[in-house]
N, C-alpha and C positions, 0 to 999 in steps of 0.2 A: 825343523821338520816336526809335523805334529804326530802327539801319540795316537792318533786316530789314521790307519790307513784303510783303504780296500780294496779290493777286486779289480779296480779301476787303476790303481797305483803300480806301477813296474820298476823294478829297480834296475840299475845299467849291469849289463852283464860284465862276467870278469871272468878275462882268459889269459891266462901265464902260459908261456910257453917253459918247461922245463928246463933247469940250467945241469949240467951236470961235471962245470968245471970245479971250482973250489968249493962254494957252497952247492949244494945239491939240493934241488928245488923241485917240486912236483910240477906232473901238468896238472892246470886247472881251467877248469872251463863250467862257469857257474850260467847256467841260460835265468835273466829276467822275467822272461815272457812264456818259457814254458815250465819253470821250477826243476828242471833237471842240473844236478850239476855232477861234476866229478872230479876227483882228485886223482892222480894215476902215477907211476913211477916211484921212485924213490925221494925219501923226505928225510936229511938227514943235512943241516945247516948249522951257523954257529950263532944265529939269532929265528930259532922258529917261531916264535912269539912277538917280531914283528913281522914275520911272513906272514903269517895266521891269524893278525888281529885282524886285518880288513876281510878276512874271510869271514871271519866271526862274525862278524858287526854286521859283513851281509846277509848273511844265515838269519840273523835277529829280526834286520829288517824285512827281509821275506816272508818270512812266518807272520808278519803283521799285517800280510795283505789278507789273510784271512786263506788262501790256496794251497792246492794240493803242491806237495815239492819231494823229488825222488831225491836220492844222492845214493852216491854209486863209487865208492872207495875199492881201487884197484891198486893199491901201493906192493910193489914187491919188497921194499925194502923201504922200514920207517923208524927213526932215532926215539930215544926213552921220552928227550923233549917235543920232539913229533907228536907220539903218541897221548901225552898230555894237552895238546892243542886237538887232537881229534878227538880227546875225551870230551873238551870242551861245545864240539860241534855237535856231537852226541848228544851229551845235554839239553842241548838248546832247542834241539828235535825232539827229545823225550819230554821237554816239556810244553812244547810246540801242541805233541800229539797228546798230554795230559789234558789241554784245554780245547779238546775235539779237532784240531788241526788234523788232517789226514799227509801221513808223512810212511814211506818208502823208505827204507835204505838196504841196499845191496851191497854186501862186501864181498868181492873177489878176491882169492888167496892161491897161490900154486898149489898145486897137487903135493908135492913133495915140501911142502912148507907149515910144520907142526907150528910155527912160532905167530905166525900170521893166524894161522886159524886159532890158536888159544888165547890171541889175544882179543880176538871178535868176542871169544865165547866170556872172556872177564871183562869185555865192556858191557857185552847183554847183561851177565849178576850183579855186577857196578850199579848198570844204569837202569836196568828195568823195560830196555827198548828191544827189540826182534830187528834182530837182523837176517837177512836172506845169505845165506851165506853157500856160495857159488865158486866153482872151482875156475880158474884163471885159463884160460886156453890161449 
């Protein structure tokens, strides 16, 4: 693949449908073509870091088409190693949008969920990115 992509370039979308037998997996549903993606449910596995790296790696590639990309994290329940792999996506956005990339992210958290919502607010001091932070209905 070349380090050069554009506007013209689409990546294949990627959609997980949730597992919530032994490992517990989110849903995910990344759009190519319109830069929305989302992660939703619970994420709480005993290898998040290979669930997460192909997520990564698309996040990366996406942001190199030069376009605008929402993401929209609605996890009600997400593991310490979870949370490490979404710091990581964070990142990739914050530096996305460091180099003028225009980048969204919305995170949904229960209402009665102090733990979800404080951890939004230590990835915002962490990372330096704004999150939209929106109550889960």
């Amino acid at each position: 693949m070349s380090d050069r992509l554009d506007t013209n370039y689409t990546p294949r979308d990627i959609v997980i449908k949730g597992n919530k037998r032994i490992d517990i997996t989110p849903n995910v549903n990344f759009n190519g073509e319109t830069g929305v993606c989302s992660i939703s449910g619970e994420s709480h596995h005993q290898n998040e870091r290979e669930f997460y790296l192909p997520l990564i790696k698309w996040v990366r590639e996406y942001t190199r088409t030069k376009r605008p990309i929402e993401f929209n994290f609605k996890l009600t329940y997400f593991s310490t190693s979870s949370s490490k792999q979404i710091m990581t996506i964070l990142e990739v956005l914050k530096n996305y949008e460091d180099n003028d990339g225009k980048v969204t992210v919305n995170w949904y958290y229960p209402e009665d969920d102090e733990e979800i919502l404080e951890e939004a607010e230590d990835y915002m001091q962490a990372i330096g990115i704004q999150l939209n932070l929106i109550v889960l209905k």
